[in-house]
C-alpha positions as CSV (number, residue, x, y, z in Angstrom):
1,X,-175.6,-24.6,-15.9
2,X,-172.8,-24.2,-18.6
3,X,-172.9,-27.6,-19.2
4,X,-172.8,-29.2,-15.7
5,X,-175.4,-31.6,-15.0
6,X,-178.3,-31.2,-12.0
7,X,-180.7,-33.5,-10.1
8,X,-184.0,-31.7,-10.1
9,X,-186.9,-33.2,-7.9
10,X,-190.4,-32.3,-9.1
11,X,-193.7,-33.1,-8.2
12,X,-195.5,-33.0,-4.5
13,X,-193.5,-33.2,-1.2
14,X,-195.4,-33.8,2.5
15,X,-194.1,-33.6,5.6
16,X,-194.2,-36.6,7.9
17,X,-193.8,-37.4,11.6
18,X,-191.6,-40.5,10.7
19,X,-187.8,-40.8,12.4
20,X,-187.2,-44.0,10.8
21,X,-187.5,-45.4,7.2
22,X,-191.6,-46.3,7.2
23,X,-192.8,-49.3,5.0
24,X,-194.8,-48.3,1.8
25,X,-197.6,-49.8,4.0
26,X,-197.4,-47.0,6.7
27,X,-196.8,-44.5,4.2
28,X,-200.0,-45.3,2.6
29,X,-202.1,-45.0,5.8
30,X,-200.3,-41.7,7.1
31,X,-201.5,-40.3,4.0
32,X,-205.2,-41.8,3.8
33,X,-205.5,-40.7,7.6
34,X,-204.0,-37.1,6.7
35,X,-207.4,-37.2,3.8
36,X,-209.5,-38.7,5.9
37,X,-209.4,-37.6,9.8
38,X,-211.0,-37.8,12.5
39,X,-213.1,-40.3,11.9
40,X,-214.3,-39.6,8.4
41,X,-212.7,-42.7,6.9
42,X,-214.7,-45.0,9.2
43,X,-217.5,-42.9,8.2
44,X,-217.2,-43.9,4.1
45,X,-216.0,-47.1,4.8
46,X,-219.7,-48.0,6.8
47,X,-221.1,-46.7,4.0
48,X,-219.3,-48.7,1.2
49,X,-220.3,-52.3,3.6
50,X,-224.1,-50.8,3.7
51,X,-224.2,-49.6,-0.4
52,X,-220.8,-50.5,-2.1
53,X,-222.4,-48.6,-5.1
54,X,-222.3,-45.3,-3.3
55,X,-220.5,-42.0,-4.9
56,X,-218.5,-41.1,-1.9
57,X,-217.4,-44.7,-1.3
58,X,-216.7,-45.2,-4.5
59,X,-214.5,-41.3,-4.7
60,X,-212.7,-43.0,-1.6
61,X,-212.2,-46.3,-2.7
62,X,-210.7,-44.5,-6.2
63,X,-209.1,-42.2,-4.4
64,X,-207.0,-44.9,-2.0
65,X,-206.3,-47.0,-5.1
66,X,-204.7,-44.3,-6.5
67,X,-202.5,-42.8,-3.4
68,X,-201.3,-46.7,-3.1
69,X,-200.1,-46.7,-6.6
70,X,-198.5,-43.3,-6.5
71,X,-196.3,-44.7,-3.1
72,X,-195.8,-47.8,-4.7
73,X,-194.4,-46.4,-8.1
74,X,-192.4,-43.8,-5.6
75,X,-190.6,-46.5,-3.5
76,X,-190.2,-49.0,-5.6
C-alpha cells in the first residue's frame, strides 16, 4: 500500500504432521496417503497390475503424476 511493496502467497496450503524439513519424496506420499486412505491406494494399485488400462487406475496414476509435479515445481 501507498507504494510499499508486499509478499502475497496464493494458491492451496495443507497442514502436515511434519517437525522437521520432509524430502519432496515424503511430501509426495503424505499427500497420496491423505487421497488415498485406508487402504484404497493398494486397492487401485492391484487393479492397475491386473488391467493397467482401467479408468480408476489410470485417474490415480494421472492424478499422482500430477501431485509429484506440483511438489516438485514447489520445492525446487
Amino acid at each position: 500500500m501507498d507504494g510499499e511493496e508486499t509478499e502475497v502467497l496464493v494458491g492451496k496450503y495443507i497442514q502436515t504432521p511434519f517437525n522437521y524439513t520432509p524430502s519432496y519424496k515424503e511430501v509426495i506420499n503424505y499427500i497420496v496417503q491423505q487421497e488415498y486412505p485406508n487402504g484404497k491406494e493398494a486397492q487401485v494399485l492391484r487393479i492397475g497390475i491386473h488391467n493397467p488400462e482401467d479408468e480408476e487406475y489410470l485417474a490415480y496414476y494421472e492424478n499422482v503424476e500430477e501431485i509429484t509435479a506440483e511438489i516438485k515445481n514447489l520445492l525446487a
